[in-house]
ChimeraX commands (.cxc) that place a marker at each C-alpha (Angstrom):
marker #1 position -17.04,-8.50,-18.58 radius 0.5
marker #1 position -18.24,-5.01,-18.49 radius 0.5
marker #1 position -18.44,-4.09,-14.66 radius 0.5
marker #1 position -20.55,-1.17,-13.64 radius 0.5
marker #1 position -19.64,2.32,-12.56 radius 0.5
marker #1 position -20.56,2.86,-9.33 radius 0.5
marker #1 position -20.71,7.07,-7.96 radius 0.5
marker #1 position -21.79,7.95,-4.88 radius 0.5
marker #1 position -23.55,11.49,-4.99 radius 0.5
marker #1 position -24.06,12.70,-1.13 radius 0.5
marker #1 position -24.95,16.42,-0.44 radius 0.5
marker #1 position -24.67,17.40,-3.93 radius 0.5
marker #1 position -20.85,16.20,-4.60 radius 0.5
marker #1 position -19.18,13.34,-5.59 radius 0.5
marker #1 position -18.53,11.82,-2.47 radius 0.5
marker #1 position -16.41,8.54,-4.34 radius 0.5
marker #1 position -16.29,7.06,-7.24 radius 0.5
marker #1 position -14.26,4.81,-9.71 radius 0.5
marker #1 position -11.66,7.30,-9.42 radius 0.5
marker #1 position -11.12,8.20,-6.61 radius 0.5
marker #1 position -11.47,4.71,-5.11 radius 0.5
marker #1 position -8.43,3.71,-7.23 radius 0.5
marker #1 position -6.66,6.89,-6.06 radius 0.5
marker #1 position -6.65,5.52,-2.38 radius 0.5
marker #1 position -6.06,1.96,-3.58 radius 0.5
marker #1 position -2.46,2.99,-4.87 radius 0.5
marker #1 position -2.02,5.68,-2.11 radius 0.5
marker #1 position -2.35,2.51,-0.20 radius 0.5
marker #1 position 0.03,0.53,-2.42 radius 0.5
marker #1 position 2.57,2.97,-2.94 radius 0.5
marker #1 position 2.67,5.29,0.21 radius 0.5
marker #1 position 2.78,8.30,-1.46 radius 0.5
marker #1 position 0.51,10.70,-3.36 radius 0.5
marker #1 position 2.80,11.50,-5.52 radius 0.5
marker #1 position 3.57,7.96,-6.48 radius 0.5
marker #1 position -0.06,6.82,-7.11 radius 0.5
marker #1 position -0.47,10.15,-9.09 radius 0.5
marker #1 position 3.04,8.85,-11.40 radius 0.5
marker #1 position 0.96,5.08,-11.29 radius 0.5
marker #1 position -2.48,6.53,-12.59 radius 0.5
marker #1 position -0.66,8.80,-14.91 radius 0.5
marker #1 position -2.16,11.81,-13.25 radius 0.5
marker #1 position -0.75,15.19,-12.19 radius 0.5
marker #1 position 0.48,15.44,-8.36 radius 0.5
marker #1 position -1.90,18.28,-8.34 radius 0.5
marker #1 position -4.83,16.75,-9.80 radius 0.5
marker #1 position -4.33,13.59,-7.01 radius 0.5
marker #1 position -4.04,16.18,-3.80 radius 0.5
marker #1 position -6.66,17.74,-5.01 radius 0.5
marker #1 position -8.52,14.57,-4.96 radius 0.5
marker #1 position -7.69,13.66,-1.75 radius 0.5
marker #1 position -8.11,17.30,-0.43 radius 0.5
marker #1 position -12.00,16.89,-1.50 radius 0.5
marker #1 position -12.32,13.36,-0.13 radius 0.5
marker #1 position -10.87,15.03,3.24 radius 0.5
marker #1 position -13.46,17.51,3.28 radius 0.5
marker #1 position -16.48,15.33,2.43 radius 0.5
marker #1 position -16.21,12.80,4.82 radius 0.5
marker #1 position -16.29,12.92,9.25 radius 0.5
marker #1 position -12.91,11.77,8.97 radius 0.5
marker #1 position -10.03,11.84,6.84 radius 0.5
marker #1 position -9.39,9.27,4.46 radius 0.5
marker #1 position -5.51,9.55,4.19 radius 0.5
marker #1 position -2.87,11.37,6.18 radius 0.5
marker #1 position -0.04,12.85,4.83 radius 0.5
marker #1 position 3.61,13.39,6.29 radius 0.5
marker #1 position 5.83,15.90,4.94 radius 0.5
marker #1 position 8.99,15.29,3.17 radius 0.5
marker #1 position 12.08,15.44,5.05 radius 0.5
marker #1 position 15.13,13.28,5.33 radius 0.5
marker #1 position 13.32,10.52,5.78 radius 0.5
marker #1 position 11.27,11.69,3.39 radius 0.5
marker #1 position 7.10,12.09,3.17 radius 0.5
marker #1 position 4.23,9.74,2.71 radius 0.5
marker #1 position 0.93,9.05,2.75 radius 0.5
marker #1 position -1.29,6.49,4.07 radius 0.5
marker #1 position -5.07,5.48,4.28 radius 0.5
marker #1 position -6.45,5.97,7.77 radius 0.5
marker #1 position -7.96,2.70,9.02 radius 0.5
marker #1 position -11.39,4.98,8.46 radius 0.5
marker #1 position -9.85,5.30,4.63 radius 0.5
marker #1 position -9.91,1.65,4.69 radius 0.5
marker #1 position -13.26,1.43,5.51 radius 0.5
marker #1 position -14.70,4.00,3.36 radius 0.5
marker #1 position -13.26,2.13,0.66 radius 0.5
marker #1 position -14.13,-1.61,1.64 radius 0.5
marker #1 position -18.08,-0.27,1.77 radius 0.5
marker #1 position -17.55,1.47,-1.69 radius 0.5
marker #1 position -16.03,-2.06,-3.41 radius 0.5
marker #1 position -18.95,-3.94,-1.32 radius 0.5
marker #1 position -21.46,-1.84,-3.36 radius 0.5
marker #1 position -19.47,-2.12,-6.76 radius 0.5
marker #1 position -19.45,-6.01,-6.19 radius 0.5
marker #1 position -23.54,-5.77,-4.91 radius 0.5
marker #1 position -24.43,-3.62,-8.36 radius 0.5
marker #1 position -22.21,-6.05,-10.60 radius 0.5
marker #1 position -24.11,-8.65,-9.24 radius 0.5
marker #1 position -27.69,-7.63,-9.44 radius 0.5
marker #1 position -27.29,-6.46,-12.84 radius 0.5
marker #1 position -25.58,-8.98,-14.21 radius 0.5
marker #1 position -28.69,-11.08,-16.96 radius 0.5
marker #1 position -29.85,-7.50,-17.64 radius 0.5
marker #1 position -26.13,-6.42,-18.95 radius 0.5
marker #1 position -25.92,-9.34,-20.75 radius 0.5
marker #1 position -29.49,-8.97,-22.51 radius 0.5
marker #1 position -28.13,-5.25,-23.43 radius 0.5
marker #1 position -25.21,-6.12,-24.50 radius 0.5
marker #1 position -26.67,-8.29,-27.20 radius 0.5
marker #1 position -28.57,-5.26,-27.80 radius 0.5
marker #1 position -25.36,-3.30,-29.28 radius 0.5
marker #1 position -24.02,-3.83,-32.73 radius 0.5
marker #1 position -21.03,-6.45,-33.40 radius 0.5
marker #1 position -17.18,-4.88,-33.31 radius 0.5
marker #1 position -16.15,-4.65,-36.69 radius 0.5
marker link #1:1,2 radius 0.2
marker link #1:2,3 radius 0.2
marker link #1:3,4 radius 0.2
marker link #1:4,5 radius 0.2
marker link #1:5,6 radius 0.2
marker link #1:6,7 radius 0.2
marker link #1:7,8 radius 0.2
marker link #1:8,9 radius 0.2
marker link #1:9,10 radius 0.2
marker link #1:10,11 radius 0.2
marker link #1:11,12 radius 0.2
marker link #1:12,13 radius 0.2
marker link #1:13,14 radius 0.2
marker link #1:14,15 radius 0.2
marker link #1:15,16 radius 0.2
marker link #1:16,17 radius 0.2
marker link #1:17,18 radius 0.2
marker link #1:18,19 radius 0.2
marker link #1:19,20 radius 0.2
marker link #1:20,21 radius 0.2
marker link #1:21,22 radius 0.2
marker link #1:22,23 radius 0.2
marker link #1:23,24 radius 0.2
marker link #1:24,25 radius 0.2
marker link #1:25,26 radius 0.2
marker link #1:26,27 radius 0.2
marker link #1:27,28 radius 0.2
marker link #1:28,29 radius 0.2
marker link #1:29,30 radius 0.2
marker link #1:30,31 radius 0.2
marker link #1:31,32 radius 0.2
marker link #1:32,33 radius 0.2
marker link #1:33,34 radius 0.2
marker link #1:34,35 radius 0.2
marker link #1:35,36 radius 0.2
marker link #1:36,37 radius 0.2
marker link #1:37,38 radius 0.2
marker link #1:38,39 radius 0.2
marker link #1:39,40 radius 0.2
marker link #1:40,41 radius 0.2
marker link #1:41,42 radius 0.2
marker link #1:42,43 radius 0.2
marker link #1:43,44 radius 0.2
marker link #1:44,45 radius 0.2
marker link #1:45,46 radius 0.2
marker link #1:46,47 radius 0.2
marker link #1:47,48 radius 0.2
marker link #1:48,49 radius 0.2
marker link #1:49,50 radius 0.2
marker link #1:50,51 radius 0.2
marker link #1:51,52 radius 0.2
marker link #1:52,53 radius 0.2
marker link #1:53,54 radius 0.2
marker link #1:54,55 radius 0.2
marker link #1:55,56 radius 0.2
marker link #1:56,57 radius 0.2
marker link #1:57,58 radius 0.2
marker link #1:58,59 radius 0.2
marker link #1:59,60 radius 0.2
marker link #1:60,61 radius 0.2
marker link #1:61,62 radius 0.2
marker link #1:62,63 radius 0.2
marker link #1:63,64 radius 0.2
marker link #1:64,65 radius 0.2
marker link #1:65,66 radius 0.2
marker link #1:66,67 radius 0.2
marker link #1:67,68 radius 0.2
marker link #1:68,69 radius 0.2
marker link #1:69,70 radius 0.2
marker link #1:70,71 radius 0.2
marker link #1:71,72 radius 0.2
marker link #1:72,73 radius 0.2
marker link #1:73,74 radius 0.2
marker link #1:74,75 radius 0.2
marker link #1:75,76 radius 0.2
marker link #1:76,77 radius 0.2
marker link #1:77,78 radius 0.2
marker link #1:78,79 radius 0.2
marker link #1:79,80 radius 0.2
marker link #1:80,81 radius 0.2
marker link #1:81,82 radius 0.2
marker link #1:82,83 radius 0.2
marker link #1:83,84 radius 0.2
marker link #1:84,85 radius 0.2
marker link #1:85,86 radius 0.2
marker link #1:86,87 radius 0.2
marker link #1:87,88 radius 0.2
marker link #1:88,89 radius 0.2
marker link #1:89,90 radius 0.2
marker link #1:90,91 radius 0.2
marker link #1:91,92 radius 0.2
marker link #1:92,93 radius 0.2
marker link #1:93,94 radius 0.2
marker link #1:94,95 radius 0.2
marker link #1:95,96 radius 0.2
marker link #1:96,97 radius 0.2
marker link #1:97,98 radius 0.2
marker link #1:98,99 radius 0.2
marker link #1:99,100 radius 0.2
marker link #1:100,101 radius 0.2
marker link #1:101,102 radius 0.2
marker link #1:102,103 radius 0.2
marker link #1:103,104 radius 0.2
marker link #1:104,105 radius 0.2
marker link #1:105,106 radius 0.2
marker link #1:106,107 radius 0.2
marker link #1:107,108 radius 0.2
marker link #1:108,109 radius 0.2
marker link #1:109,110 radius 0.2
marker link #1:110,111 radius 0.2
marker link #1:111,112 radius 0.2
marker link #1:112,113 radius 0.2
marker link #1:113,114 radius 0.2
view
């Protein structure tokens, strides 16, 4: 089933999108930046850098970060995180569903796999 790609574009920036949501899914998961970077197959850089910009862009951060140590470091969705995200798959799931007869009429539109 092709699903749609939902991006939200606030104040000129990409607020969230498939991306990013998936970044703070296996933040979630995994605890660690560094470890949902390894899962996605992205750079450490490239997911801090992610999560710096989601930081910035909304009232609240979206995940907090604890440096390494002993113990050792981690990261973890805020409970406002949580929320940010839950909205963004509510609107995914809304724009799957009230598109879903018009991707199927386009889809019959494309030519066969060969």
């Amino acid at each position: 089933m092709t699903q749609p790609t939902v991006r939200i574009l606030l104040g000129g920036a990409s607020s969230l999108g498939p991306g990013k949501a998936a970044l703070l899914e296996e933040i979630d998961h995994q605890g660690s930046i560094s470890a949902a970077a390894r899962a996605m197959g992205m750079s450490y850089r490239r997911a801090w850098l992610l999560v710096e910009a989601m930081n910035r862009g909304f009232r609240e951060p979206l995940v907090t970060t604890a440096t390494g140590g002993r113990r050792g470091g981690g990261a973890a969705l805020t409970d406002f995180g949580r929320e940010v995200l839950r909205r963004y798959r509510a609107m995914e799931a809304k724009a799957q569903k009230a598109i879903e007869a018009d991707l199927e009429r386009f889809r019959a539109l494309l030519c066969k796999a060969s």
